[in-house]
LUMKOLVO-205382 format. One record per residue (C-alpha): x, y, z; residue in one letter. Coordinates in Angstrom, 3 decimals. Last residue first. Layout:
<sites>
{site {X; Y; Z}; 'A'};
...
</sites>
This chain:
<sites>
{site {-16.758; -18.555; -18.350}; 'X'};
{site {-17.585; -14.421; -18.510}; 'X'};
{site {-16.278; -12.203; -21.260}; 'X'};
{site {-13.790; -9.320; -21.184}; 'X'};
{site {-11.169; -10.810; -23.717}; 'X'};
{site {-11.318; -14.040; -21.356}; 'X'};
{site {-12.584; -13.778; -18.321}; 'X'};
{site {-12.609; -16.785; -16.320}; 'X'};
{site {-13.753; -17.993; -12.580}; 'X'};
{site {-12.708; -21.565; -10.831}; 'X'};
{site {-9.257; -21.830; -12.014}; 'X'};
{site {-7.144; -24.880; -10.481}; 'X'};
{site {-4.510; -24.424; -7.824}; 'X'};
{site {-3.207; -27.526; -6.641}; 'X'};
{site {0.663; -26.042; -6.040}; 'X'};
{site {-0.774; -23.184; -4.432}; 'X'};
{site {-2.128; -25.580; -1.984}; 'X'};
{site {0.802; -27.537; -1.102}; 'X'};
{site {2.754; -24.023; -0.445}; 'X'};
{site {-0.021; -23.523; 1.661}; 'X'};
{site {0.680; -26.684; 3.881}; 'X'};
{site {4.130; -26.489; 4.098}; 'X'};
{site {3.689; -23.013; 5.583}; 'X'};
{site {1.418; -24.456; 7.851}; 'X'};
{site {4.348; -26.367; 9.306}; 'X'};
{site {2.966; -30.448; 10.236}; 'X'};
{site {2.775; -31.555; 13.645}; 'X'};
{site {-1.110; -29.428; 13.750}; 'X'};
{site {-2.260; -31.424; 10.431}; 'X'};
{site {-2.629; -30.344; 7.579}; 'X'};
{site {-4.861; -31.014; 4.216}; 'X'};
{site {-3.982; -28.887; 0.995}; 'X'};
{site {-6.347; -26.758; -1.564}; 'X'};
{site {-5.962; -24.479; -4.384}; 'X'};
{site {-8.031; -21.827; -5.637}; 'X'};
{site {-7.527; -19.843; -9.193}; 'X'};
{site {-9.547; -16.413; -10.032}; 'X'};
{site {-9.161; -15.578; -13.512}; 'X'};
{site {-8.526; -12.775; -15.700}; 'X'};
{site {-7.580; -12.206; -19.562}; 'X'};
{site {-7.491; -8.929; -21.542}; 'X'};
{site {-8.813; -7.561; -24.088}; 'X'};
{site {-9.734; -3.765; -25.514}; 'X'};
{site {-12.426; -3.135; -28.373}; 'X'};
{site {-15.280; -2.420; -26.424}; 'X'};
{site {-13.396; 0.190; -23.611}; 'X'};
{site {-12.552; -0.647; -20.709}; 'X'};
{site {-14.078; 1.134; -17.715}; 'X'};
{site {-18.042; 0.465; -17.832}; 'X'};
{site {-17.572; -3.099; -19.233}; 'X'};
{site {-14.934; -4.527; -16.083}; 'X'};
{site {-17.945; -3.341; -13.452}; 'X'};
{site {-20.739; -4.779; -15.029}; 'X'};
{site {-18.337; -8.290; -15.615}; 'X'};
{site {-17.197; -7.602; -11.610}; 'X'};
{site {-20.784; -7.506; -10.599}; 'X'};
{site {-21.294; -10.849; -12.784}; 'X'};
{site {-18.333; -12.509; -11.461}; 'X'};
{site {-19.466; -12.196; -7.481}; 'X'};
{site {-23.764; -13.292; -8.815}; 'X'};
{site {-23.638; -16.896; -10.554}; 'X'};
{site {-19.954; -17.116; -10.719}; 'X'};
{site {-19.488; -16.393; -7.085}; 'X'};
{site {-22.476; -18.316; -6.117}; 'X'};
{site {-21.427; -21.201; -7.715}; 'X'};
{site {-17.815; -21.351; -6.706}; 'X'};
{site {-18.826; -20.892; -3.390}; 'X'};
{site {-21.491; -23.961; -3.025}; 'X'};
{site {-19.028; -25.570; -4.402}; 'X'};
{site {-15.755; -24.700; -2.048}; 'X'};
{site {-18.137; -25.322; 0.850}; 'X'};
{site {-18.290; -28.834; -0.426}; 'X'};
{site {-14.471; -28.844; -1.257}; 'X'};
{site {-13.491; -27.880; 1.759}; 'X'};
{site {-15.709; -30.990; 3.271}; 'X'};
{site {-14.095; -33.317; 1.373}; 'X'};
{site {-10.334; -31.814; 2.031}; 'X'};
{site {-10.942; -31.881; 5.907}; 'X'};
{site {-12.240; -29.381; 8.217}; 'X'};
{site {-12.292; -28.276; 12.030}; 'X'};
{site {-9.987; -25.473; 11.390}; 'X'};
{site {-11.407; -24.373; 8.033}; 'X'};
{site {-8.321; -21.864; 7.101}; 'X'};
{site {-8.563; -19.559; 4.050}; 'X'};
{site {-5.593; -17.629; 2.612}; 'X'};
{site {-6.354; -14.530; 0.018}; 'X'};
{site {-3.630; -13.703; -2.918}; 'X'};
{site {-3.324; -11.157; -5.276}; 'X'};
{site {-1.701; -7.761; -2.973}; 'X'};
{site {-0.469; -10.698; -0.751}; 'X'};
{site {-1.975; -12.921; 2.094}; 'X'};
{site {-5.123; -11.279; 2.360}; 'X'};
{site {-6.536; -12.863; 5.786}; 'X'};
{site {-9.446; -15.433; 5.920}; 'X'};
{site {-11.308; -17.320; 9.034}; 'X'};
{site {-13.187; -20.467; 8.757}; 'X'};
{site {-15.910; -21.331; 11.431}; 'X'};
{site {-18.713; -22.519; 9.211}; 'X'};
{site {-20.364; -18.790; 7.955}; 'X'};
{site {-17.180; -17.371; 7.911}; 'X'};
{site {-16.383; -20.026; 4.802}; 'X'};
{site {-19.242; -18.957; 2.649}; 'X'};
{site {-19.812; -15.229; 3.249}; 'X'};
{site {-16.119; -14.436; 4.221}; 'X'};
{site {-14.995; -15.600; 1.190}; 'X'};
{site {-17.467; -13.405; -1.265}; 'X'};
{site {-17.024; -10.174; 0.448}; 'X'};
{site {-13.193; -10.689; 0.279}; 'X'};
{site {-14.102; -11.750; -3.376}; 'X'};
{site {-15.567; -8.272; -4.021}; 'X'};
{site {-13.546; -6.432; -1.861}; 'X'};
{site {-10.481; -7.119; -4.501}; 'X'};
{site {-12.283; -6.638; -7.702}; 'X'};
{site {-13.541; -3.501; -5.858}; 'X'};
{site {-10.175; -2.580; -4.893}; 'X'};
{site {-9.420; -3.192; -8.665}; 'X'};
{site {-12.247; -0.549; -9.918}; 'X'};
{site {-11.228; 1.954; -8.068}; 'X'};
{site {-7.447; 1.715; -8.733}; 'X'};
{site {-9.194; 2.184; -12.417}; 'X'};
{site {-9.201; -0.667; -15.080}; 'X'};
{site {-6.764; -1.555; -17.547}; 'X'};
{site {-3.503; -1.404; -16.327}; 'X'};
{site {-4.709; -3.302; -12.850}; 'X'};
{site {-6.122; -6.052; -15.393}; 'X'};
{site {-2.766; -6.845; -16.972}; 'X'};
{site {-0.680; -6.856; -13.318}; 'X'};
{site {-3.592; -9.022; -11.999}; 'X'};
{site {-3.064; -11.494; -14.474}; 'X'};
{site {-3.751; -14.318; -11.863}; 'X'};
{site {-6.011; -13.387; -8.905}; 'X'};
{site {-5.161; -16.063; -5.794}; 'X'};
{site {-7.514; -18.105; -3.470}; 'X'};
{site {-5.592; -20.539; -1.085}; 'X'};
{site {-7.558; -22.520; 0.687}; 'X'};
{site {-6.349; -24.756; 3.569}; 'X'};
{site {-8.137; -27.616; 5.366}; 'X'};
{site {-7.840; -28.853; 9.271}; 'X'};
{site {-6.610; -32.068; 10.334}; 'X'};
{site {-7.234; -33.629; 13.802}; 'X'};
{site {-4.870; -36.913; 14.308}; 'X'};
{site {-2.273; -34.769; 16.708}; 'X'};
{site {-5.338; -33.431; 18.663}; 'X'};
{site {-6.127; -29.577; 17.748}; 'X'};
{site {-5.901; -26.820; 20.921}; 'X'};
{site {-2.775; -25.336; 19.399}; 'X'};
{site {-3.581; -25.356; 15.844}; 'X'};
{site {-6.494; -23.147; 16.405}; 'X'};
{site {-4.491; -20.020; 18.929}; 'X'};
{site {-1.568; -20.586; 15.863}; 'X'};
{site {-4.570; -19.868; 13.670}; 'X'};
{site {-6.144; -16.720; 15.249}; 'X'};
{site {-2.317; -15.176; 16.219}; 'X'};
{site {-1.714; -15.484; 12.491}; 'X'};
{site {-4.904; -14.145; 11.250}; 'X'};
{site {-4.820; -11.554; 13.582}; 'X'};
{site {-1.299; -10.299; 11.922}; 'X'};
{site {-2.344; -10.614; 8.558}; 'X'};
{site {-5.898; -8.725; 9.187}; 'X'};
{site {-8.540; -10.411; 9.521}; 'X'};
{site {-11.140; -10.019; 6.707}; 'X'};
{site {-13.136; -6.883; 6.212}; 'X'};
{site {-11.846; -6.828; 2.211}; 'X'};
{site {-11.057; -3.338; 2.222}; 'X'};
{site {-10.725; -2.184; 5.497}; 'X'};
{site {-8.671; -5.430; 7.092}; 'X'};
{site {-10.210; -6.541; 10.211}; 'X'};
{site {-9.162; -6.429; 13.538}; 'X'};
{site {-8.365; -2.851; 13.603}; 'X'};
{site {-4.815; -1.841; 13.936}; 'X'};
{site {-4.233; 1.208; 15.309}; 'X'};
{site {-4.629; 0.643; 18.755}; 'X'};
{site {-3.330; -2.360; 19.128}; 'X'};
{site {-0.199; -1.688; 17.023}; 'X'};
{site {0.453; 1.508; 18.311}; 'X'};
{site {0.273; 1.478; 22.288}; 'X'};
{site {0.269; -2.336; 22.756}; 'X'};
{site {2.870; -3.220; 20.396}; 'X'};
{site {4.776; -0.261; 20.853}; 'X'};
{site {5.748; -1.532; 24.165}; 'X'};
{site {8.086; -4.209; 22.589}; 'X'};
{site {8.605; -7.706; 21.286}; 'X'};
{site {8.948; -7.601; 17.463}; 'X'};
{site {8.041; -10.863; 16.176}; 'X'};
{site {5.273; -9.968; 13.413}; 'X'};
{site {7.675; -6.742; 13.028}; 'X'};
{site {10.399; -8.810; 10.808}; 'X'};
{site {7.591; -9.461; 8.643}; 'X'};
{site {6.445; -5.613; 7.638}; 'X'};
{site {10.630; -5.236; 7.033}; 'X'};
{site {12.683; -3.852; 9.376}; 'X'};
{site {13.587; -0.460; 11.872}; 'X'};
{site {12.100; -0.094; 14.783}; 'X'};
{site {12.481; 1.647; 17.937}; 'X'};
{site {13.031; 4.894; 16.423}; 'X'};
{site {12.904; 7.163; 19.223}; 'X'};
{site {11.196; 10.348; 20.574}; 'X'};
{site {8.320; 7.917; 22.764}; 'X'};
{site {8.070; 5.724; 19.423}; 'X'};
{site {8.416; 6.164; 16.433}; 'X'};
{site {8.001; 2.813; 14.189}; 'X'};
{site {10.153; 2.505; 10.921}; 'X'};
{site {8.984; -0.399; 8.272}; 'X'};
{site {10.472; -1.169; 4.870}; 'X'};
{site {9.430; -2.537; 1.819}; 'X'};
{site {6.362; -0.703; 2.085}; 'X'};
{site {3.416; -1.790; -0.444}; 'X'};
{site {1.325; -4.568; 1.333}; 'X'};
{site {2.373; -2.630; 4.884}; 'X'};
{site {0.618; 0.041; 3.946}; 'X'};
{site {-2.990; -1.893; 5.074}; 'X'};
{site {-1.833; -3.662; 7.837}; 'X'};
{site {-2.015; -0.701; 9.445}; 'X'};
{site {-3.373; 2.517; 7.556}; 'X'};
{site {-1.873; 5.013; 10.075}; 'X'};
{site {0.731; 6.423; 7.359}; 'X'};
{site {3.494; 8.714; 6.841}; 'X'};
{site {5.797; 7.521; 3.909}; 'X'};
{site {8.547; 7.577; 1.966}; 'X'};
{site {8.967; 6.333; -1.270}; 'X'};
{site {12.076; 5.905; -3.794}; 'X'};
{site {11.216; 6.697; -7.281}; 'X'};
{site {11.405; 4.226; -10.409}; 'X'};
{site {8.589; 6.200; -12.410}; 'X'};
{site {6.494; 2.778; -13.306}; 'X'};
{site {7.412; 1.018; -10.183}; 'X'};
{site {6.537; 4.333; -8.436}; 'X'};
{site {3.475; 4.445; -10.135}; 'X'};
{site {2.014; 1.693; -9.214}; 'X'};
{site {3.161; 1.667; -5.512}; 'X'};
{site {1.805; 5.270; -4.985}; 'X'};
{site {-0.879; 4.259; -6.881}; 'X'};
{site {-2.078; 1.454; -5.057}; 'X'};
{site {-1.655; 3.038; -1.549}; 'X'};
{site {-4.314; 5.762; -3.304}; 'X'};
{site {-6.346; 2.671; -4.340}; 'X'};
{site {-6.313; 1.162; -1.029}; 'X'};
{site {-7.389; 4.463; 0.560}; 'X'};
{site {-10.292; 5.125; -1.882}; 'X'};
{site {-11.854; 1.817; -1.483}; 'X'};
{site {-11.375; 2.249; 2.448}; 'X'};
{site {-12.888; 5.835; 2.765}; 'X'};
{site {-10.704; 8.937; 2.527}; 'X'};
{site {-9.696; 11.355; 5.258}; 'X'};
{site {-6.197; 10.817; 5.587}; 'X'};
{site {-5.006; 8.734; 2.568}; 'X'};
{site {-1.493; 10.148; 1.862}; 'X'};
{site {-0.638; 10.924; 5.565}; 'X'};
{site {2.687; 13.060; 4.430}; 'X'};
{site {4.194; 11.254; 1.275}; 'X'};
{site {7.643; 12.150; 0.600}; 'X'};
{site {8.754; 11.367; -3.186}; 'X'};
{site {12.558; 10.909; -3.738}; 'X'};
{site {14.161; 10.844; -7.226}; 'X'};
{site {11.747; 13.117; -8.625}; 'X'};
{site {10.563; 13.491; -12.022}; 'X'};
{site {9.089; 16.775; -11.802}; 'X'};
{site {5.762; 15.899; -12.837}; 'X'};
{site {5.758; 13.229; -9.422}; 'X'};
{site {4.757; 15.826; -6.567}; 'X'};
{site {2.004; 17.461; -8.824}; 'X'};
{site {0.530; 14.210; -10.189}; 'X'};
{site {-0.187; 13.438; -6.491}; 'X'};
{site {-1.500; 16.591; -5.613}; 'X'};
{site {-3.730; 15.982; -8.837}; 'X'};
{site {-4.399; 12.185; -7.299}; 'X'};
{site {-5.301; 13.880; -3.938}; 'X'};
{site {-7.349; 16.190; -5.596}; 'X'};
{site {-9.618; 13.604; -7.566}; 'X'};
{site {-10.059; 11.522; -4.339}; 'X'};
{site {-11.628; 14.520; -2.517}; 'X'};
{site {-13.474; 15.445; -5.388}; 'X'};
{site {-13.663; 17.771; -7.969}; 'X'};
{site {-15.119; 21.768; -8.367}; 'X'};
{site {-13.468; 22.975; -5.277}; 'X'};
{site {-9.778; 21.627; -6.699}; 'X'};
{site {-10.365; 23.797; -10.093}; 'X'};
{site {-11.411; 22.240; -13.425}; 'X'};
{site {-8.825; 22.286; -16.510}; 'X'};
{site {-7.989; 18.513; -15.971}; 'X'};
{site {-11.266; 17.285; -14.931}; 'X'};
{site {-11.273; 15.074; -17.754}; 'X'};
{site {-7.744; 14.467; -18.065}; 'X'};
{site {-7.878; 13.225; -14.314}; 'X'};
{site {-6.732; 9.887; -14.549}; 'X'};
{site {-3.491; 9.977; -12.343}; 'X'};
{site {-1.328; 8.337; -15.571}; 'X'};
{site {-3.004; 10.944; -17.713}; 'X'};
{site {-2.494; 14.129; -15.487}; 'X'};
{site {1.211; 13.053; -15.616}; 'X'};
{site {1.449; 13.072; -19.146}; 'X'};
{site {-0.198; 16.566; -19.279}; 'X'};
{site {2.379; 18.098; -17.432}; 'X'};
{site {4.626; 16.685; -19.232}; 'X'};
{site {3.717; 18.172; -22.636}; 'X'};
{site {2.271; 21.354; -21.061}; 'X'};
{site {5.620; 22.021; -19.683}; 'X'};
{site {7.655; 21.135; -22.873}; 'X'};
{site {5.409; 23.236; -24.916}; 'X'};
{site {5.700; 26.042; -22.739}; 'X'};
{site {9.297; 25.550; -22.885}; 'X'};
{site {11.769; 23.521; -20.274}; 'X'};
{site {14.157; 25.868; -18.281}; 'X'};
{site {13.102; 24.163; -14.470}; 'X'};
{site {12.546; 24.607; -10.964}; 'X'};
{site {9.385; 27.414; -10.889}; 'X'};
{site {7.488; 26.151; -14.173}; 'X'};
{site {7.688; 23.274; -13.596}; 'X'};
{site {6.908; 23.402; -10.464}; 'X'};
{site {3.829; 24.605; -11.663}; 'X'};
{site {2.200; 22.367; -14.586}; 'X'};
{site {0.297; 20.125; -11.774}; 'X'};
{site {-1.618; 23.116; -10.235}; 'X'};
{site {-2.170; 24.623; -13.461}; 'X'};
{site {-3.479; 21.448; -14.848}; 'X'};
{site {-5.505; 20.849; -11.582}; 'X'};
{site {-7.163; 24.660; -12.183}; 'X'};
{site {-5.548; 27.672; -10.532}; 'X'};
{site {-7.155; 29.747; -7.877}; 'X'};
{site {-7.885; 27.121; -5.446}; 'X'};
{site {-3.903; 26.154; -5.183}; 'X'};
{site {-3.529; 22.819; -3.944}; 'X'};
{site {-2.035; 21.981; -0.696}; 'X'};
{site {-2.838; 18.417; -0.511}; 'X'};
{site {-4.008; 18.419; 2.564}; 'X'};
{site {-1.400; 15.923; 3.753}; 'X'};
{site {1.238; 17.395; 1.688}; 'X'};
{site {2.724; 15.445; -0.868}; 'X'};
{site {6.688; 16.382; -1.249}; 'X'};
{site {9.218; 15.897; -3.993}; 'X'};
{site {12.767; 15.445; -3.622}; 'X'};
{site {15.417; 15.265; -6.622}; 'X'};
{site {15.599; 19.209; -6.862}; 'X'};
{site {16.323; 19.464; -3.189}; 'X'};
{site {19.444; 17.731; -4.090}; 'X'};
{site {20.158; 19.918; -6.930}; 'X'};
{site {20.131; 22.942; -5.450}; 'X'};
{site {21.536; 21.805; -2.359}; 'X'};
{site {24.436; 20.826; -4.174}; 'X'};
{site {24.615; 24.390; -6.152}; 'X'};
{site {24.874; 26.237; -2.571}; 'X'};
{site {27.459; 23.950; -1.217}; 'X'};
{site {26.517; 20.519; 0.894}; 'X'};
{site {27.725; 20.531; 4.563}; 'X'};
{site {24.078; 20.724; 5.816}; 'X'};
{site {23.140; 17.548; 3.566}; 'X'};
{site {25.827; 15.783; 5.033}; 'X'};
{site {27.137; 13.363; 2.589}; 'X'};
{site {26.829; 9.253; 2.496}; 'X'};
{site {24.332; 9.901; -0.567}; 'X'};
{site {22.162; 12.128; 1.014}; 'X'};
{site {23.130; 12.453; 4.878}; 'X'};
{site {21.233; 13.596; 7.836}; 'X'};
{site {23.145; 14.895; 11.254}; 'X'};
{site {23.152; 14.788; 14.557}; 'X'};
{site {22.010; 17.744; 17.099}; 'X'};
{site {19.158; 20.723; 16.595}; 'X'};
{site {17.979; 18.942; 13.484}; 'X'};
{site {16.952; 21.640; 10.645}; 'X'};
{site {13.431; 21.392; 9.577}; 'X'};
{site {11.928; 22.599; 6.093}; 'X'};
{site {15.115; 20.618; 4.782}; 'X'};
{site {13.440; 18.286; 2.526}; 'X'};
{site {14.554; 15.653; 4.848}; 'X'};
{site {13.936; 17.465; 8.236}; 'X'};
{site {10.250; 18.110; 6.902}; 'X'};
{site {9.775; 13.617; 6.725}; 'X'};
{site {10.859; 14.001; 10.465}; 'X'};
{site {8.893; 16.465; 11.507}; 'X'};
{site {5.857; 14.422; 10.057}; 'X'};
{site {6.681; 11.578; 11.930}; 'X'};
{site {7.245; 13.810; 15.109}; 'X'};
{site {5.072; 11.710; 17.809}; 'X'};
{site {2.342; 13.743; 17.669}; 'X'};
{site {-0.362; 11.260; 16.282}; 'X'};
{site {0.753; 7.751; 17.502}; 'X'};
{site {3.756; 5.679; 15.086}; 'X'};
{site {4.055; 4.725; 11.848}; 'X'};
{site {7.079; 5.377; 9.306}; 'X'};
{site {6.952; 3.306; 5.768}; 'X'};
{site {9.834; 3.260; 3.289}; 'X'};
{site {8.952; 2.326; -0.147}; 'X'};
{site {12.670; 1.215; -1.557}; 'X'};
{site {14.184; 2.048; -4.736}; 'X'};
{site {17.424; 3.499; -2.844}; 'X'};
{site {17.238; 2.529; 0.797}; 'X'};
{site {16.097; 4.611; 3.834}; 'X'};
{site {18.376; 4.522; 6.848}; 'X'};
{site {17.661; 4.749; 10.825}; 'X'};
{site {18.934; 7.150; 13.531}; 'X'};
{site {16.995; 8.986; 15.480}; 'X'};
{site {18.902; 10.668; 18.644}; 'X'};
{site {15.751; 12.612; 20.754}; 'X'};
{site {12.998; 14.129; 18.175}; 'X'};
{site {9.996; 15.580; 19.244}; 'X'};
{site {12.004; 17.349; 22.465}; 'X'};
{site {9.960; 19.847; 24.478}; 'X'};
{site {11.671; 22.913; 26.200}; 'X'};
{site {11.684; 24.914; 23.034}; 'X'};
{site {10.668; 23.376; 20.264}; 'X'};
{site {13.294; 20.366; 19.841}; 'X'};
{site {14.827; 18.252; 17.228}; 'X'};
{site {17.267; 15.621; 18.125}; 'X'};
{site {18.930; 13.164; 15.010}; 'X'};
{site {21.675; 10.873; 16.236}; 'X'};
{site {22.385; 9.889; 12.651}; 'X'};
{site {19.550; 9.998; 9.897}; 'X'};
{site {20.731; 8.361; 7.003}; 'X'};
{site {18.844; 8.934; 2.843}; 'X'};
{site {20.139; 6.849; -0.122}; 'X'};
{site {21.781; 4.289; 2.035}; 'X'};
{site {25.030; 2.393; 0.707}; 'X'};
{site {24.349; -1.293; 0.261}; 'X'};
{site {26.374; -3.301; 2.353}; 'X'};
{site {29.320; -5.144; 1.113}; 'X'};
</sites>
């Protein structure tokens, strides 16, 4: 039986007088899920996310909550459906006359009975998980950027919401501070248990947190699947949106992205002999999980630039080309490479990293945790031979299979 969507759009048109932003989008957004929606500036992505907290009404079709109309819902069902949905604007849309606390405390204080206590309480909670209790009774002029996003972020989660809508979350921040906002969002909404939608241009970026992917396209939804399903989407958007948003190199590491990785080795493979091999690396963080509660989200996408930084240095250098895989895990292909020579390269890697990539990271690990707190991290690498005949898939499973750690911390000190 098919899962019930949380949130349907059916036939949805919106119009401003003569022009039409919206004509007959449909698509469905999953309980638990972070949904994703790209598309080219002023294509109505951020009309649609105002049609679901009902800032917009559709001109024709309908959107449902639940499998009900939201415009047939009574007076004390819209109450308490709005009530479950949260919104981050994409300025933020703090309040410069009240300070982050204030700014967090207030709906609160608008949509709910709870006492002062109770306010402050949660309030406060929220300010923690964001980590802005030291700039908590400062106003939005006197932090930065990054700060206020992660107060308007505490702001749209203090109420507990069941659906958070996130209107071009990272606009305007550099690449550290746009992974780590993505972070959050995904962070905290396995911590909270929300569902997630999103507006976003950070391609491939988002796609390591969305579950689900919606592309708008000339009025139309003309996608609707998971960040894999779209690898083998044949369409027009392709060349207007993917092309041109996608850069060729993922901001925070400045490898390829997973896309141009995949056309770059299947472009490799193609022109090798049957009897040609080529090596595969497989570089993964284990304990991540333990070390992302630890640190800052600025702290892990430098953990996570750093080796980027690292890889492309040493295997670049001799023709290999990288892509993060997963949130944890890089993939390295030497095309014109077997395992002896991999594991050269790998050396000469290894030492550097340890010798100068692990000591950064140490300096880095000592100025956020404090002295008395342990954890363990290591960087693992395996390695497999392939040939073109043989799946590359096969190949990196083979790999993570053989991985071995080549960099420890253990309780916060180097091995």
């Amino acid at each position: 039986m098919e899962q019930q969507p949380l949130i349907e759009f059916r036939n949805v048109t919106k119009r401003f007088g003569e022009r039409t932003i919206l004509d007959g989008v449909s698509f469905k957004i999953y309980e638990g899920e972070v949904t994703t929606i790209i598309g080219l500036s002023g294509t109505g992505k951020s009309v649609t996310l105002k049609h679901i907290i009902g800032l917009l009404k559709p001109d024709a079709g309908e959107i449902l909550y639940q499998g009900k109309p939201i415009h047939r819902m009574s007076r004390p069902e819209w109450n308490e459906y709005i009530g479950r949905v949260s919104y981050m604007f994409q300025n933020n849309a703090l309040f410069d006359s009240m300070t982050v606390f204030e700014n967090v405390a207030l709906p609160l204080k608008h949509t709910t009975r709870l006492s002062r206590r109770q306010i402050e309480a949660r309030a406060m909670a929220r300010i923690e998980q964001t980590e802005l209790t030291e700039v908590a009774h400062k106003y939005p002029s006197e932090i930065s950027g990054g700060m206020q996003k992660r107060a308007a972020l505490a702001r749209a989660l203090v109420t507990d919401p069941q659906i958070v809508l996130f209107d071009e979350p990272t606009t305007g921040q550099d690449p550290i501070r746009k992974n780590a906002i993505l972070g959050m969002i995904a962070e905290y909404k396995k911590k909270v248990g929300f569902t997630a939608v999103l507006i976003s241009h950070e391609i491939p970026d988002v796609f390591f947190i969305s579950n689900r992917i919606l592309a708008l396209w000339d009025k139309k939804i003309v996608f609707e699947g998971t960040p894999e399903e779209m690898e083998n989407f044949k369409h027009p958007f392709h060349d207007e949106i993917l092309l041109s948003l996608e850069n060729l190199q993922e901001d925070i590491t400045g490898l390829y992205s997973s896309r141009h990785f995949k056309i770059r080795y299947q472009t490799e493979l193609a022109r090798r002999g049957a009897d040609e091999s080529y090596a595969v690396l497989i570089f993964s963080f284990d304990n991540m999980d333990e070390v992302g509660a630890a640190i800052s989200h600025d702290a892990a996408q430098q953990t996570l630039r750093s080796l980027g930084s690292y890889i492309r240095k040493h295997f670049g250098a001799v023709g290999g080309f990288s892509t993060r895989q997963t949130i944890n895990e890089f993939t390295t292909i030497l095309p014109f490479s077997d395992l002896e020579e991999a594991r050269r390269i790998l050396e000469r890697f290894t030492t550097d990293f340890q010798e100068h990539g692990m000591r950064e990271l140490e300096e880095t690990f000592r100025r956020e945790i404090p002295a008395d707190q342990c954890f363990d991290f290591r960087i693992s690498v395996g390695m497999a031979q392939g040939k073109p005949q043989v799946e590359i898939e096969s190949v990196m499973e083979f790999a993570r299979f053989d991985q071995k750690p080549i960099a420890t911390f253990q309780c916060g000190v180097r091995r």
